[in-house]
N, CA, C and O atoms as a Tinker XYZ file with bonds, in Angstrom:
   504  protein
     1  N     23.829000   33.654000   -0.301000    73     2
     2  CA    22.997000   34.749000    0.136000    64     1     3
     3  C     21.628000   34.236000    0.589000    63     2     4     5
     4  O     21.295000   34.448000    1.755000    81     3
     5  N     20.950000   33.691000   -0.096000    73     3     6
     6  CA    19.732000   32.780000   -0.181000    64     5     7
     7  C     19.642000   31.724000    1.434000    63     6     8     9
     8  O     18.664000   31.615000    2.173000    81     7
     9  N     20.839000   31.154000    1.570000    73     7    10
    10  CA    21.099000   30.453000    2.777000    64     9    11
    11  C     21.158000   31.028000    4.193000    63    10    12    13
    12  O     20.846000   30.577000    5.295000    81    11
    13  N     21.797000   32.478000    3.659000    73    11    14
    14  CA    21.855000   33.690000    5.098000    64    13    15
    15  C     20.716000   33.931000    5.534000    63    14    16    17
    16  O     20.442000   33.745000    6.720000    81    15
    17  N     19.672000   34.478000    4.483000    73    15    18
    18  CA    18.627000   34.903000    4.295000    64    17    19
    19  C     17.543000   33.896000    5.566000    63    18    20    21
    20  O     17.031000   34.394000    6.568000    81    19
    21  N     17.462000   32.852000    5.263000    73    19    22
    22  CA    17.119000   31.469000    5.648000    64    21    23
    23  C     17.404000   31.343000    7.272000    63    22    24    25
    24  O     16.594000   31.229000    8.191000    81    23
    25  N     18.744000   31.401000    7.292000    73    23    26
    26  CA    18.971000   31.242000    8.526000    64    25    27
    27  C     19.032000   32.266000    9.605000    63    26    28    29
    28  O     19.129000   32.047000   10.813000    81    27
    29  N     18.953000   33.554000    8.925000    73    27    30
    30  CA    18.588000   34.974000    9.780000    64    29    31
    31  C     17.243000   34.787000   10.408000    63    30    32    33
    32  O     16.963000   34.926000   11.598000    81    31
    33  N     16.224000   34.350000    9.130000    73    31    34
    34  CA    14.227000   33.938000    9.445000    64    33    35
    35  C     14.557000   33.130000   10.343000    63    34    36    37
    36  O     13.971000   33.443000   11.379000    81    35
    37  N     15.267000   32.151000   10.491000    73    35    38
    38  CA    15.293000   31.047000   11.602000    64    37    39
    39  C     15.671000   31.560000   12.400000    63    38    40    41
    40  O     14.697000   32.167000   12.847000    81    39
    41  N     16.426000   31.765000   12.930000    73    39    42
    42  CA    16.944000   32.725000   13.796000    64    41    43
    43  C     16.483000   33.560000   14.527000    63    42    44    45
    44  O     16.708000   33.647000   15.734000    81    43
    45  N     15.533000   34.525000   13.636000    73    43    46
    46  CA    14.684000   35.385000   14.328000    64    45    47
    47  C     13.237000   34.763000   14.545000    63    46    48    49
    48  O     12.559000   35.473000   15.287000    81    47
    49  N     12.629000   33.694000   14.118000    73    47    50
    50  CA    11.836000   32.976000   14.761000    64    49    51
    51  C     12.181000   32.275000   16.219000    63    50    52    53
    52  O     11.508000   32.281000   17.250000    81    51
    53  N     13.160000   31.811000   16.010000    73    51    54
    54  CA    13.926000   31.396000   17.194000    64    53    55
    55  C     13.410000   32.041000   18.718000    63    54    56    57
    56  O     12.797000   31.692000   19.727000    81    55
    57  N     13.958000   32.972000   18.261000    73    55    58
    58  CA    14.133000   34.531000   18.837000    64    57    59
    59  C     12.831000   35.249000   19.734000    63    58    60    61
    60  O     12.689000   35.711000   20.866000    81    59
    61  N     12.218000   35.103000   18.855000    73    59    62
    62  CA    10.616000   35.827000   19.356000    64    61    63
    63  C      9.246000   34.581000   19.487000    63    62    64    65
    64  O      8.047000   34.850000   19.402000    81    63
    65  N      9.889000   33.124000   19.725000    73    63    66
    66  CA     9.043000   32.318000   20.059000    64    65    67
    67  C      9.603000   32.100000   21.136000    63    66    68    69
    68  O      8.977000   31.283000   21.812000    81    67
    69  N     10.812000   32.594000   21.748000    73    67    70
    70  CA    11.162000   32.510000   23.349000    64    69    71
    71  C     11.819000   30.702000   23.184000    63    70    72    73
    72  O     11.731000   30.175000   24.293000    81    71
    73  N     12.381000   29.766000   22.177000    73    71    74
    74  CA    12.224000   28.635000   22.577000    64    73    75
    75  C     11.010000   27.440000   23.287000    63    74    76    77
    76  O     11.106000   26.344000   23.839000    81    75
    77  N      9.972000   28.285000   22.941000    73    75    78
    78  CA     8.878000   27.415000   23.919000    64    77    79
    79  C      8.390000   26.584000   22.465000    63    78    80    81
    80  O      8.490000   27.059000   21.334000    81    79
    81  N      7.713000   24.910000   22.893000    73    79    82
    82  CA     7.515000   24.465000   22.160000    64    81    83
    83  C      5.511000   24.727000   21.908000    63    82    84    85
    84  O      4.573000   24.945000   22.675000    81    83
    85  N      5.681000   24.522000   20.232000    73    83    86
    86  CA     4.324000   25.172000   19.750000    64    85    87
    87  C      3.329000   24.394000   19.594000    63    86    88    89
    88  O      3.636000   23.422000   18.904000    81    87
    89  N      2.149000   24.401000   19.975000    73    87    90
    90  CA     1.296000   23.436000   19.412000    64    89    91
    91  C     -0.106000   24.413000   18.753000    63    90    92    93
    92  O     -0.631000   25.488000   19.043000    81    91
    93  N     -0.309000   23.411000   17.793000    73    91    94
    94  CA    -1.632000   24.218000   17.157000    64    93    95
    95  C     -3.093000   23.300000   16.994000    63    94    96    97
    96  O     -3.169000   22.153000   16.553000    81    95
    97  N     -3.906000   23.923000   17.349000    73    95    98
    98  CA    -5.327000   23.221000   17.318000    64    97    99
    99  C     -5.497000   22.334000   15.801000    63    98   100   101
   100  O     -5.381000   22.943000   14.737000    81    99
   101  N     -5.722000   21.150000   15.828000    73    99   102
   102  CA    -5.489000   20.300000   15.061000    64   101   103
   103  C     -6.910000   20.594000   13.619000    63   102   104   105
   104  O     -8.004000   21.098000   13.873000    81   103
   105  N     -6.514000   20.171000   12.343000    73   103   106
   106  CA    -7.510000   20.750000   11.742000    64   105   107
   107  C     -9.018000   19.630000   11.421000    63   106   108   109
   108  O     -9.856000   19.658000   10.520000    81   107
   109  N     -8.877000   18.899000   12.379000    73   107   110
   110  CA    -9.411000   17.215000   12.462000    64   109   111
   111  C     -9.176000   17.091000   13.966000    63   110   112   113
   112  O     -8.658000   17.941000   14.690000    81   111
   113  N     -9.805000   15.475000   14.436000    73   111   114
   114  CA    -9.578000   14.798000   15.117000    64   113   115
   115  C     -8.682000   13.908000   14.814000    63   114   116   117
   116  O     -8.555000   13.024000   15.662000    81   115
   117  N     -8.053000   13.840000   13.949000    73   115   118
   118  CA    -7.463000   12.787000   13.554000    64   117   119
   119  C     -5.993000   13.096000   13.461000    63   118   120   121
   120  O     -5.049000   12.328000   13.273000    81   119
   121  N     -6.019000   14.478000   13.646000    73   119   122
   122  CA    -4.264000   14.884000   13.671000    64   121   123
   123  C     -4.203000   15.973000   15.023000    63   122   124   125
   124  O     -5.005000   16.770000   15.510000    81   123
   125  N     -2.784000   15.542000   15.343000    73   123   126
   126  CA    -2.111000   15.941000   16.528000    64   125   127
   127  C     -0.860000   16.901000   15.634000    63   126   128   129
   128  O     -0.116000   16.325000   14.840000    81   127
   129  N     -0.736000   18.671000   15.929000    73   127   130
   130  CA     0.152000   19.496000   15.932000    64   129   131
   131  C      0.828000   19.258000   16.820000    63   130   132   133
   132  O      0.246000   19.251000   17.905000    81   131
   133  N      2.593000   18.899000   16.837000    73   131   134
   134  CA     3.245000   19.335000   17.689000    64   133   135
   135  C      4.746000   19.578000   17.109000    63   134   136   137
   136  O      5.353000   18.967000   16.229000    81   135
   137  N      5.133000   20.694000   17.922000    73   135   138
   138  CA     6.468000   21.469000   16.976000    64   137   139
   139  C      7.555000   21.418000   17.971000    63   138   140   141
   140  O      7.598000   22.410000   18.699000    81   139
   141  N      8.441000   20.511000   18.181000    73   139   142
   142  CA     9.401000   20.601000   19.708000    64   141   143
   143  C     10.304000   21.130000   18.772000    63   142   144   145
   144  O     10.097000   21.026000   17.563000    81   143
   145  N     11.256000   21.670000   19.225000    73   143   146
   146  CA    12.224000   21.922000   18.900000    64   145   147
   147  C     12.549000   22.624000   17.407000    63   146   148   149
   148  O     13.686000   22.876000   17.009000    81   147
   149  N     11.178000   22.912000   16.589000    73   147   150
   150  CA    11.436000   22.683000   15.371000    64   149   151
   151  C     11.253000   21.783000   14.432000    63   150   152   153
   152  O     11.625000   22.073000   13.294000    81   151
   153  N     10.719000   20.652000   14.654000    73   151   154
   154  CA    10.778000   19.504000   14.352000    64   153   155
   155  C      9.027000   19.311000   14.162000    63   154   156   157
   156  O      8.143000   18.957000   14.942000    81   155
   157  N      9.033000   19.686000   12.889000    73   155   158
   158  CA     7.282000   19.288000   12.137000    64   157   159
   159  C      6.890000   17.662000   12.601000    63   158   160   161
   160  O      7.517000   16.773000   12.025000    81   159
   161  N      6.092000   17.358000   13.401000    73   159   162
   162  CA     5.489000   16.106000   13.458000    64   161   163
   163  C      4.090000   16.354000   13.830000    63   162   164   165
   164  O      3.630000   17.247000   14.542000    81   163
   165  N      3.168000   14.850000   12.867000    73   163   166
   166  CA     2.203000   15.027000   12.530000    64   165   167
   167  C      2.169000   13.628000   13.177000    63   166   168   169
   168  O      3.054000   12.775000   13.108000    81   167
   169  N      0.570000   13.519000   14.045000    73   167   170
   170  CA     0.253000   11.745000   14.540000    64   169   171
   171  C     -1.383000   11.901000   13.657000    63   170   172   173
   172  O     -2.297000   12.718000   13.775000    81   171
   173  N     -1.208000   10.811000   12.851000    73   171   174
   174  CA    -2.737000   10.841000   12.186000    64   173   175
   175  C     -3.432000    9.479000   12.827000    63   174   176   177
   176  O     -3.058000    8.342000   12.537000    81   175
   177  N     -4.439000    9.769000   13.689000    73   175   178
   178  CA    -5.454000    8.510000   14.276000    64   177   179
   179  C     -6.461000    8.182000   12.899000    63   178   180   181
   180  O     -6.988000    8.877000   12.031000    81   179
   181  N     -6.400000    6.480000   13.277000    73   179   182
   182  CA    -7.406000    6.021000   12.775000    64   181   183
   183  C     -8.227000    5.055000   13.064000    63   182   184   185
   184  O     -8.767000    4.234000   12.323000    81   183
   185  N     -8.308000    5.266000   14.636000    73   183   186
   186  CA    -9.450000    4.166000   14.808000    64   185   187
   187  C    -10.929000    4.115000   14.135000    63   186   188   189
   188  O    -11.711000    3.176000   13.992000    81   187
   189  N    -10.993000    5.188000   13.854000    73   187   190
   190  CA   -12.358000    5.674000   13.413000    64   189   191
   191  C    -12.759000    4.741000   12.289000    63   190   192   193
   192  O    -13.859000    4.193000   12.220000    81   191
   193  N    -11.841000    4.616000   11.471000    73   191   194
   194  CA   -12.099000    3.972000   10.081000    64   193   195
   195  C    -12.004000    2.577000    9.989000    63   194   196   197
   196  O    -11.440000    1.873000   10.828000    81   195
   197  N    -12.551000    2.177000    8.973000    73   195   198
   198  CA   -12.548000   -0.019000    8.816000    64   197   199
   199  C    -11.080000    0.012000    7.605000    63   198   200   201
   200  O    -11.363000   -0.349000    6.462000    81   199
   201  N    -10.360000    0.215000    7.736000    73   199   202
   202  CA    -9.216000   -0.339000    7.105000    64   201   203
   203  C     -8.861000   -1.954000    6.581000    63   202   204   205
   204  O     -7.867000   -2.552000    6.170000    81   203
   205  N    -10.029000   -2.211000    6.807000    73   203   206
   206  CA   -10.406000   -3.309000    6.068000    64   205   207
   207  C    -11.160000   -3.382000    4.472000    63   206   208   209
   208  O    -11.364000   -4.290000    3.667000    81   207
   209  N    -11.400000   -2.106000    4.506000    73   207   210
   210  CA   -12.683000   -1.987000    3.452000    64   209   211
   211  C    -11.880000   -1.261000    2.668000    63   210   212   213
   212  O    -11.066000   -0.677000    3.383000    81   211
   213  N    -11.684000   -0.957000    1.225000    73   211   214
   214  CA   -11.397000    0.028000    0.227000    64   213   215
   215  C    -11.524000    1.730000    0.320000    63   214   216   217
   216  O    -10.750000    2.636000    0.012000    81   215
   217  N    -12.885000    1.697000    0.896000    73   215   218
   218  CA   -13.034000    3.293000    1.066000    64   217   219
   219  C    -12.298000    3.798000    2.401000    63   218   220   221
   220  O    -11.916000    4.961000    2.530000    81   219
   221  N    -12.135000    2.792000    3.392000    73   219   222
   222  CA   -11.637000    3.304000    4.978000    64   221   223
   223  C     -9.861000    3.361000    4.898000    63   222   224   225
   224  O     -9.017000    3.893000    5.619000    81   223
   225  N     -9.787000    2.553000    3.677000    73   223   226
   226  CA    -8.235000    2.728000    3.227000    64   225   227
   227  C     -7.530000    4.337000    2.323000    63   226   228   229
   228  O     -6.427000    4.876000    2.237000    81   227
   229  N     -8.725000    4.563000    1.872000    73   227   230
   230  CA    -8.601000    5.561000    0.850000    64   229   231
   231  C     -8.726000    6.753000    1.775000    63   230   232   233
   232  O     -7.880000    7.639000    1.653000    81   231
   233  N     -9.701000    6.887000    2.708000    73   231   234
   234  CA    -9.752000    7.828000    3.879000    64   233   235
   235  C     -8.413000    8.162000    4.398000    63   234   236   237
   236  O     -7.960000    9.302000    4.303000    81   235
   237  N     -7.775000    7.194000    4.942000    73   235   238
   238  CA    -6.212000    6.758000    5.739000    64   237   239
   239  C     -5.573000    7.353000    4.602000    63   238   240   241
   240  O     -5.019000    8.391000    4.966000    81   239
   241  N     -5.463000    7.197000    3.736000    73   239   242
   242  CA    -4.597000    8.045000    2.426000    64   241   243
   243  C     -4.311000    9.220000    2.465000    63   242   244   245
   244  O     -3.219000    9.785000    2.522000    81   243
   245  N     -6.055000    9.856000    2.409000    73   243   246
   246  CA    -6.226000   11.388000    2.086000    64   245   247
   247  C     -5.899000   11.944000    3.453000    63   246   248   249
   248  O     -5.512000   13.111000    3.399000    81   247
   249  N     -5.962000   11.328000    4.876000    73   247   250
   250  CA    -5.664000   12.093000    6.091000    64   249   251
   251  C     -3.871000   12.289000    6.124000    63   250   252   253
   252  O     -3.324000   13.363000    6.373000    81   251
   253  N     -3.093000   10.909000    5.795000    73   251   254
   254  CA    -2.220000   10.987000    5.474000    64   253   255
   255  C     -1.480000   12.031000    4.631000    63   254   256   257
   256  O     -0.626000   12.812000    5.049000    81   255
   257  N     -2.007000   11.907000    3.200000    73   255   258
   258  CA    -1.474000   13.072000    2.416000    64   257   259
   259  C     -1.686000   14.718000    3.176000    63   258   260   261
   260  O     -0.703000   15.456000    3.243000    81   259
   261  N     -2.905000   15.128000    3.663000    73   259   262
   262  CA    -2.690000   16.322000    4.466000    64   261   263
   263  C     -1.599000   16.466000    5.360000    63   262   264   265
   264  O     -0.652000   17.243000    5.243000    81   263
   265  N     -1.817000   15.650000    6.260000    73   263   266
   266  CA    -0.727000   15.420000    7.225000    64   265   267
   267  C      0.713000   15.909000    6.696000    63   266   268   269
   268  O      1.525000   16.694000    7.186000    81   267
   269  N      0.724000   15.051000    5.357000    73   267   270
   270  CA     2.083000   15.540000    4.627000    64   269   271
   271  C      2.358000   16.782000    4.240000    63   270   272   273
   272  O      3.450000   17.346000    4.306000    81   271
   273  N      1.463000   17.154000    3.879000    73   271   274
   274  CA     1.268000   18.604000    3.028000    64   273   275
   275  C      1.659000   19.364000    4.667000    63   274   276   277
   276  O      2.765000   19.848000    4.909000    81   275
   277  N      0.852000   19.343000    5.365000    73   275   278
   278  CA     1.256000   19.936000    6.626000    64   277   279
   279  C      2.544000   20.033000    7.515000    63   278   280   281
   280  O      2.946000   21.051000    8.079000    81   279
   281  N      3.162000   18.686000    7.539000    73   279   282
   282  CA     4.472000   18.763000    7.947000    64   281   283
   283  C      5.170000   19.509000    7.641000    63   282   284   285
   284  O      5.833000   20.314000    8.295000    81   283
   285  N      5.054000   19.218000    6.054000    73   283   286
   286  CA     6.585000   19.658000    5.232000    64   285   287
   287  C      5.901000   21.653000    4.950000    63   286   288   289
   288  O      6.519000   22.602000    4.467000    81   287
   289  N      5.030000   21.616000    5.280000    73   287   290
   290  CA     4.679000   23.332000    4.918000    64   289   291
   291  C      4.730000   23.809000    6.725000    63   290   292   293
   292  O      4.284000   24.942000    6.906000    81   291
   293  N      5.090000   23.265000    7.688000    73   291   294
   294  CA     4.820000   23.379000    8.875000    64   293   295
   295  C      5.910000   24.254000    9.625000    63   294   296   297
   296  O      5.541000   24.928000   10.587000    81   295
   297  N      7.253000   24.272000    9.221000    73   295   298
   298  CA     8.538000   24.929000    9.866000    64   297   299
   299  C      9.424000   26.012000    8.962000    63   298   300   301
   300  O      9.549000   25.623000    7.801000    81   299
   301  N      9.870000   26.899000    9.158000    73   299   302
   302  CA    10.661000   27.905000    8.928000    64   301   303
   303  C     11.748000   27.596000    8.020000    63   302   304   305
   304  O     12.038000   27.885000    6.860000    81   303
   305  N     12.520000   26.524000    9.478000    73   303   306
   306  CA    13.379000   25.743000    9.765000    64   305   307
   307  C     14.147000   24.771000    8.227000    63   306   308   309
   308  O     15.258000   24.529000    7.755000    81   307
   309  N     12.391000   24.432000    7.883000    73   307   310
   310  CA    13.206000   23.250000    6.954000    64   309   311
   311  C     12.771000   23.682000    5.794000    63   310   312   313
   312  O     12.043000   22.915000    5.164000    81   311
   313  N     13.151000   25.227000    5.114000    73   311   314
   314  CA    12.674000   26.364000    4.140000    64   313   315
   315  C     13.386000   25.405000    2.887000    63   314   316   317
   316  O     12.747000   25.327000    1.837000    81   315
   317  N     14.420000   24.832000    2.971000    73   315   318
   318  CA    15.452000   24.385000    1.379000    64   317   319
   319  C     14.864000   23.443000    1.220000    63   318   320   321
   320  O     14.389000   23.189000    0.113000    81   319
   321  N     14.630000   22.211000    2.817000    73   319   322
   322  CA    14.259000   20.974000    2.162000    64   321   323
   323  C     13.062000   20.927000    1.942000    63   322   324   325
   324  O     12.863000   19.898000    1.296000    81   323
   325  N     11.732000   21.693000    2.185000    73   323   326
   326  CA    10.366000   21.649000    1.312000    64   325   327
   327  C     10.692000   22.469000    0.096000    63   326   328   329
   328  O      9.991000   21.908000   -0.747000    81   327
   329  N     11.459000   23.669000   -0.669000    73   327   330
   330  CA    11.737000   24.012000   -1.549000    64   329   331
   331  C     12.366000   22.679000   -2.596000    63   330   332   333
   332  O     11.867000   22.504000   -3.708000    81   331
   333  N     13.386000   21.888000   -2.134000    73   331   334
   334  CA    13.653000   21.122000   -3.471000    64   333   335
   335  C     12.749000   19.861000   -2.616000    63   334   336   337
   336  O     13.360000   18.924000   -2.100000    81   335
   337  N     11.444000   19.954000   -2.553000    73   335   338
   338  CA    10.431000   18.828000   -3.126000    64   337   339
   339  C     10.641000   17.317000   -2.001000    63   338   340   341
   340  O      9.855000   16.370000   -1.982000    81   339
   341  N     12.363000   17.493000   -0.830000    73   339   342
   342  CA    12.714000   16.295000   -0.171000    64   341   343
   343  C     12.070000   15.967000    0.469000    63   342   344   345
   344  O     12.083000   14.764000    0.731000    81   343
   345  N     11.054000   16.902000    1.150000    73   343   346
   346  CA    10.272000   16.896000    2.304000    64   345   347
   347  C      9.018000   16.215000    2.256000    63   346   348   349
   348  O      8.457000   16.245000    3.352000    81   347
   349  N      8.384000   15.612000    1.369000    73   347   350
   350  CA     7.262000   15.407000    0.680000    64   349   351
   351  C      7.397000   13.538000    0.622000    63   350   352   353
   352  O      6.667000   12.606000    0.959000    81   351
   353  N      8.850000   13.689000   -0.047000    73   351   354
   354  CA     9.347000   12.723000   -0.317000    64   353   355
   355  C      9.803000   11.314000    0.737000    63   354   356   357
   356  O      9.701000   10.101000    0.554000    81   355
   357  N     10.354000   12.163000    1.922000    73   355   358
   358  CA    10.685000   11.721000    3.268000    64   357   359
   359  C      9.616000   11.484000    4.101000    63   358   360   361
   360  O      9.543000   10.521000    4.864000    81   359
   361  N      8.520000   12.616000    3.926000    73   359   362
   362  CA     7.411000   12.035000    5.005000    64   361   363
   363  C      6.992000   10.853000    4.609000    63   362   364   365
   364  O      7.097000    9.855000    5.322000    81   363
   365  N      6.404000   10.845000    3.273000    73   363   366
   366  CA     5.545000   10.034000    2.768000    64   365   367
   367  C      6.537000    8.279000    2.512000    63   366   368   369
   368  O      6.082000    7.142000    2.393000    81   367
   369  N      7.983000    8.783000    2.510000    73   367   370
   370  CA     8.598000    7.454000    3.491000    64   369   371
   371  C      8.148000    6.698000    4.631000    63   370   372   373
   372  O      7.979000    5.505000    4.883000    81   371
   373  N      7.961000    8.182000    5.448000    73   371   374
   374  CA     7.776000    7.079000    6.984000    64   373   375
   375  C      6.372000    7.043000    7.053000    63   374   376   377
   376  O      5.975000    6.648000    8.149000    81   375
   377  N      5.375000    7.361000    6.142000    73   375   378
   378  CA     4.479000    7.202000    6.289000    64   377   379
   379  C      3.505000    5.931000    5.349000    63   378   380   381
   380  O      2.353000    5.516000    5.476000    81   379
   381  N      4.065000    5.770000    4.875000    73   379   382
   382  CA     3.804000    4.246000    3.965000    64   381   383
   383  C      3.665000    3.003000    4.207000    63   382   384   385
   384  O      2.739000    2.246000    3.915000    81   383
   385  N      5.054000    2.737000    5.001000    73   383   386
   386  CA     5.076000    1.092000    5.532000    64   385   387
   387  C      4.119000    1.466000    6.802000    63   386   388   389
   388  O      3.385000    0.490000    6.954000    81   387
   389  N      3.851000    2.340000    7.660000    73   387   390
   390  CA     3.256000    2.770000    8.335000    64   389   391
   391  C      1.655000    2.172000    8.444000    63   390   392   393
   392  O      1.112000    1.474000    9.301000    81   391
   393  N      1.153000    2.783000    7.158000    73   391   394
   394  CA     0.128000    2.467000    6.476000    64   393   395
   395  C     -0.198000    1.113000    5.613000    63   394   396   397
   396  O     -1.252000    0.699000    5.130000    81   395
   397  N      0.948000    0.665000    5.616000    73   395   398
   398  CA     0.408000   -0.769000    5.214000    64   397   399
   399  C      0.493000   -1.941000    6.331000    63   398   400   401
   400  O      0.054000   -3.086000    6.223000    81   399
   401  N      1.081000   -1.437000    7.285000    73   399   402
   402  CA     1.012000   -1.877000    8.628000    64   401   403
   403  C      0.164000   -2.094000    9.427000    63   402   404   405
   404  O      0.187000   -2.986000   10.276000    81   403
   405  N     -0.830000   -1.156000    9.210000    73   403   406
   406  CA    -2.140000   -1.102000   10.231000    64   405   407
   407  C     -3.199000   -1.877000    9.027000    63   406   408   409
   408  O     -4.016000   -2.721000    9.398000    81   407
   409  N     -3.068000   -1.475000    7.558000    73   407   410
   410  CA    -4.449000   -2.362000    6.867000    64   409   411
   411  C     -4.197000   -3.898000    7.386000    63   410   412   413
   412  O     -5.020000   -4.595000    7.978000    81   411
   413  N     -2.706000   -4.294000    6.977000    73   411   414
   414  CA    -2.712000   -5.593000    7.069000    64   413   415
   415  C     -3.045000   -6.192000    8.448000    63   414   416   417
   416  O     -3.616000   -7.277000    8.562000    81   415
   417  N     -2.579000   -5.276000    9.704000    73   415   418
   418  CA    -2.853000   -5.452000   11.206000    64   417   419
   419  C     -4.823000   -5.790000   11.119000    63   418   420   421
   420  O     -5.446000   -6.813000   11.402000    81   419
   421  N     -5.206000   -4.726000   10.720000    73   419   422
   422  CA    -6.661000   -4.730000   10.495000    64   421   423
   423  C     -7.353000   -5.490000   10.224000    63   422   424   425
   424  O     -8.425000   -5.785000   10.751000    81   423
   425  N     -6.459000   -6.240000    8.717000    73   423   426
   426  CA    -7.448000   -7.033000    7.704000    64   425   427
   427  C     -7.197000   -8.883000    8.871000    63   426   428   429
   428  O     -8.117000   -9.679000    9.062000    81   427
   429  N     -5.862000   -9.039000    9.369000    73   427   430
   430  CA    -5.278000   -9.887000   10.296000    64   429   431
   431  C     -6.213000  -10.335000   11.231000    63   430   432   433
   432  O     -6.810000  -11.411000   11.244000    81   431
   433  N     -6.299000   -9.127000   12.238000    73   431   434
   434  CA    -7.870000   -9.071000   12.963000    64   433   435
   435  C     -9.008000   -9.249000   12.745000    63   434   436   437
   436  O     -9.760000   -9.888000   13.481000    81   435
   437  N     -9.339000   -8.673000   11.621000    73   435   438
   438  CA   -10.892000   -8.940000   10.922000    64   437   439
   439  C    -10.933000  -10.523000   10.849000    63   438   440   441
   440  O    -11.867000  -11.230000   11.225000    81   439
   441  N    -10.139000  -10.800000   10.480000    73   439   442
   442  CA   -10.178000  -12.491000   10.053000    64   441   443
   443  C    -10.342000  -13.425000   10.917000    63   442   444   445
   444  O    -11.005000  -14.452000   10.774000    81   443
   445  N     -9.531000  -12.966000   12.142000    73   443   446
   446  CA    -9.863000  -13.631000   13.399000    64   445   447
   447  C    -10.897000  -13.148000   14.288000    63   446   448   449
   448  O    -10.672000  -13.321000   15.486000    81   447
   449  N    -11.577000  -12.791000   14.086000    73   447   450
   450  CA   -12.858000  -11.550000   14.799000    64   449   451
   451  C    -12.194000  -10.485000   16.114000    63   450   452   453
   452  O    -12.652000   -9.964000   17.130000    81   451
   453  N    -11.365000  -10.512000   15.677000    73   451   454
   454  CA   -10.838000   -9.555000   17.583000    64   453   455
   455  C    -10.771000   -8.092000   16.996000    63   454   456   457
   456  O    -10.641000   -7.622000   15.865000    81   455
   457  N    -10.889000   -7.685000   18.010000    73   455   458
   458  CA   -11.056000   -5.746000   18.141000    64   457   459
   459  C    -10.026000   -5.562000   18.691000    63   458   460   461
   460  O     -9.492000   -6.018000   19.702000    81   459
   461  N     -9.607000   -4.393000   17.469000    73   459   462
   462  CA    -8.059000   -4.064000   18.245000    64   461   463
   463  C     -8.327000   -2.860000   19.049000    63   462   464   465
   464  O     -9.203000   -2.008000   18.900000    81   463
   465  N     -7.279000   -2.975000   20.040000    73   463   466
   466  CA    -7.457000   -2.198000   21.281000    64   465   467
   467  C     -6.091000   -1.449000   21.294000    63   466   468   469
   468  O     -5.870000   -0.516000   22.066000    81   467
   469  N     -5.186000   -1.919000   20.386000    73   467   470
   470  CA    -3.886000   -1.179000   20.291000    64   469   471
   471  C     -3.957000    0.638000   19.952000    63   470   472   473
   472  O     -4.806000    0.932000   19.111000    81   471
   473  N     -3.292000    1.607000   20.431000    73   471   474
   474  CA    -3.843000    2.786000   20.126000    64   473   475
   475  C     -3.311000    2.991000   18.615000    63   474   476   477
   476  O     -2.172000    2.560000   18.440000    81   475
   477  N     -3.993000    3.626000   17.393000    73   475   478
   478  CA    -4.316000    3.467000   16.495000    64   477   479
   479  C     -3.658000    4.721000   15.867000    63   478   480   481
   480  O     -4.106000    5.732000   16.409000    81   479
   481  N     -2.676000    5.016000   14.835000    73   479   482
   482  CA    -2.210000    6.092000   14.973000    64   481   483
   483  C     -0.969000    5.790000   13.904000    63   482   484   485
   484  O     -0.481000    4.660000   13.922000    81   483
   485  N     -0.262000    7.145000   12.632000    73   483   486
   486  CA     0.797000    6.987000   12.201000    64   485   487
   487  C      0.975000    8.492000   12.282000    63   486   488   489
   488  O      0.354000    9.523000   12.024000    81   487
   489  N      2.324000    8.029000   12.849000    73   487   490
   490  CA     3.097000    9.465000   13.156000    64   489   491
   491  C      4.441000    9.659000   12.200000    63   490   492   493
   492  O      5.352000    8.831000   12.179000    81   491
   493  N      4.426000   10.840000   11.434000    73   491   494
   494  CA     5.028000   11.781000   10.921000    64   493   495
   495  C      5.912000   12.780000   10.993000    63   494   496   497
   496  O      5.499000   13.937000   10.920000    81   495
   497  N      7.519000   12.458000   11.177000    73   495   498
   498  CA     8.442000   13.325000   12.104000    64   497   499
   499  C      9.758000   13.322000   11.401000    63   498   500   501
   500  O     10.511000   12.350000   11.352000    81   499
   501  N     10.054000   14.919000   10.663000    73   499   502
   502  CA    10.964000   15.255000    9.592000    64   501   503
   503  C     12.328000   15.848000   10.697000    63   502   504
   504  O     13.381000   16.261000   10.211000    81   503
């Protein structure tokens, strides 16, 4: 019943968003809304920050964790899998090695003095 329920809301979201894909004014500069298909994805920039340093790492964390919180609270669609807790679980999968990717890219660079010019960014897509 619970599952009907679910997929009727989907359905009728479906329905009265015409299929057009959604975007929403980001609550930062640092994150990109975009909803294709249904499909919660979050891009969190961080050029801004020294990801070299302790606090610019801890920043990258907390933008991250929103990001998460946002994804997985972001779609209709994926009502069971943010209910049993998977969704939380999965972002913060692809969002990890992600994140240790760019400190170490960072700390790599710092060492050799070069400025990275690569576009700067972990994206988030359930």
């Amino acid at each position: 019943m619970k599952n009907g329920r679910i997929l009727a809301f989907t359905a009728a979201l479906a329905v009265t968003t015409g299929g057009f894909v959604l975007t929403a004014t980001p609550a930062s500069a640092e994150q990109v809304v975009v909803h294709a298909t249904d499909v919660p994805t979050r891009v969190i920039r961080y050029a801004d920050l020294d990801l070299t340093d302790k606090s610019g790492q801890k920043q990258l964390k907390r933008r991250v964790g929103t990001a998460v919180f946002d994804v997985c609270d972001g779609s209709a669609s994926y009502a069971t899998f943010q209910s049993e807790g998977f969704c939380q679980t999965a972002a913060w999968s692809q969002a990890r090695p992600q994140m240790a990717r760019a400190i170490e890219r960072a700390q790599l660079l710092a060492s050799l003095n070069v400025k990275d010019t690569e576009p700067q960014a972990i994206t988030i897509s359930l």
